[in-house]
C-alpha positions in Angstrom: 81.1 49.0 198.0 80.3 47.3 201.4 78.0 44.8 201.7 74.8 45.3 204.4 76.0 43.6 207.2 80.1 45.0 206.4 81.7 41.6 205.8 82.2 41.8 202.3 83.8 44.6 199.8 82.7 44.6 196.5 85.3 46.1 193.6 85.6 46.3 189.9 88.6 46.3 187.8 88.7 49.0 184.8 92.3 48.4 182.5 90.8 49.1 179.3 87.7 48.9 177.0 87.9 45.6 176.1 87.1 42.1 177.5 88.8 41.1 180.5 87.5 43.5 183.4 86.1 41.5 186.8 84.1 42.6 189.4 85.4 40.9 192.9 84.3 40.3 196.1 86.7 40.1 199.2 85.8 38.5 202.5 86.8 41.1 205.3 86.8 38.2 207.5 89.0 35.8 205.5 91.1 38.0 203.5 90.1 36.2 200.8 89.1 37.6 197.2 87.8 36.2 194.4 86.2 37.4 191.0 82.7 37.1 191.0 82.1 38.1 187.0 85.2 38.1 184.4 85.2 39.0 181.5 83.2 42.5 181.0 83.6 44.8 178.3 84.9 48.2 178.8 85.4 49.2 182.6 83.7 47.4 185.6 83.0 50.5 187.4 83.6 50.8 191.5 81.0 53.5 191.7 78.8 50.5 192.8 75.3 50.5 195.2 74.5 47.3 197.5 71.0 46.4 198.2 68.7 43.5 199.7 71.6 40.8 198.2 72.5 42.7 195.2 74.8 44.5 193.7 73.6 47.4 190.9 76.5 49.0 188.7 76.9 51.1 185.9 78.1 49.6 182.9 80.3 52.7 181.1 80.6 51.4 177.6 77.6 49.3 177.4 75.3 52.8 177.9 73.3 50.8 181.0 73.0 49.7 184.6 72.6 46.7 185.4 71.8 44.3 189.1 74.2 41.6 190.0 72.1 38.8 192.1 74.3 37.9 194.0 72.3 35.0 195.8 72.1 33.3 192.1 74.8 30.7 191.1 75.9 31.8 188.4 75.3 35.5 189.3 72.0 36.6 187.6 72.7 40.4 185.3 69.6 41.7 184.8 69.4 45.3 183.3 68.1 48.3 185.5 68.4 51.4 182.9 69.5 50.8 179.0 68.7 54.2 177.6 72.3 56.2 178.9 75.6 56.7 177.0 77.8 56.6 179.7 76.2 55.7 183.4 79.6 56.0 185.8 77.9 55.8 189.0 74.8 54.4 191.0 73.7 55.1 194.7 69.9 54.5 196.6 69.4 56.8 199.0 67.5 56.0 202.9 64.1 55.2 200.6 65.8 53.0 197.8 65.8 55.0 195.3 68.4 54.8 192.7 70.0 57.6 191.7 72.7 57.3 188.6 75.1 60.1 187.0 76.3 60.2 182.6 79.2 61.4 182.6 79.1 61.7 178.1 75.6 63.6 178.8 75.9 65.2 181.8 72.9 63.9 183.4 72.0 62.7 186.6 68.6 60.6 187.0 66.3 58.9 189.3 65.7 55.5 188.1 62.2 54.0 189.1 62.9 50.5 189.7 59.0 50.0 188.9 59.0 50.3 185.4 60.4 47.3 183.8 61.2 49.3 180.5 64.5 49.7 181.1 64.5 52.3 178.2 61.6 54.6 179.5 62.7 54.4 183.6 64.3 57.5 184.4 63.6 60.5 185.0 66.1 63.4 184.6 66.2 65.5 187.7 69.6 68.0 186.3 71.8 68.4 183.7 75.9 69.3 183.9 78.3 70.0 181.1 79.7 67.2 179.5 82.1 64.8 180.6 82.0 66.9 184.3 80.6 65.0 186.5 81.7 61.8 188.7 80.0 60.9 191.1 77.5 61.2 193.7 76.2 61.2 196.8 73.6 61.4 199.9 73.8 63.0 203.5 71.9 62.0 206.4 68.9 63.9 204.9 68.7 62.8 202.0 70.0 66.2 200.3 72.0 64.8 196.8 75.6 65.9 196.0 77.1 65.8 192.8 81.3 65.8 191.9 81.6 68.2 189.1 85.5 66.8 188.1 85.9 69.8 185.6 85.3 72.8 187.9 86.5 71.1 191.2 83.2 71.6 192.4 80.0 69.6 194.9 77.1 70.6 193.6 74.0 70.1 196.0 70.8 69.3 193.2 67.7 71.0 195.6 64.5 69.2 196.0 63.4 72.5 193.9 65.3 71.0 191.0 68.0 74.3 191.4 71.9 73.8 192.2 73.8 75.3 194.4 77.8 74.8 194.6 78.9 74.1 198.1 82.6 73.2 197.5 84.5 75.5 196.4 83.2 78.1 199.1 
């Protein structure tokens, strides 16, 4: 994940479930990298979103998602969403609105950064089979794409709430 202005990249480490996972930051100018959090249970997930100073990113084992502030010292961890089992990845799209995919549930949900319950935020907009789906993302209109991993599939979700398959033809 890129930072806004494209001098910094922004990468996770995922060995294992236990402690010992970073999330790093490398200067594009410098060639310089450096852990920015250490130590996070379960996998530090790369399927990261950047905005206004901050990075948000799911949290596979803990079930959440949670916002790195990354103009704190040390780095503020607030949580966005608590109420998934598996979040494995997070984009906003052009109006800032986050988007997230489960890969246990098969879910993919709006989060509305509004509500400061982080248990009653999102809203469920489609549902895949289990353990399916891996990420997502947006086109220049805003149209969202899911990965569906088990069929080989991108799966456009419709403003109508329907889904239509556009890879494989």
């Amino acid at each position: 994940t890129l930072s806004a202005d494209g001098s910094r990249l922004y990468y996770a480490q995922c060995w294992n479930t236990q402690e010992g996972n970073s999330l790093f930051e490398f200067d594009l100018v410098t060639y310089e990298s450096k852990a920015i959090l250490t130590d996070i249970y379960g996998c530090a997930s790369n399927a990261m979103a950047y905005k206004d100073g901050a990075l948000y990113t799911p949290r596979p084992f803990e079930g959440r998602v949670v916002k790195v502030d990354l103009g704190s010292t040390p780095f503020n961890v607030t949580n966005i969403t608590t109420s998934m089992v598996s979040p494995n990845a997070v984009k906003f799209n052009s109006q800032g609105d986050l988007y997230v995919t489960d890969t246990a549930t098969g879910e993919v949900a709006r989060i509305d950064l509004n509500i400061l319950d982080s248990n009653k935020n999102r809203e469920v907009l489609a549902k895949f089979p289990a353990n399916s789906i891996d990420n997502l993302a947006f086109d220049s209109h805003d149209r969202l794409y899911i990965s569906d991993t088990s069929n080989a599939a991108v799966t456009e979700i419709c403003s109508s709430g329907s889904l239509r398959t556009v890879s494989p033809p």
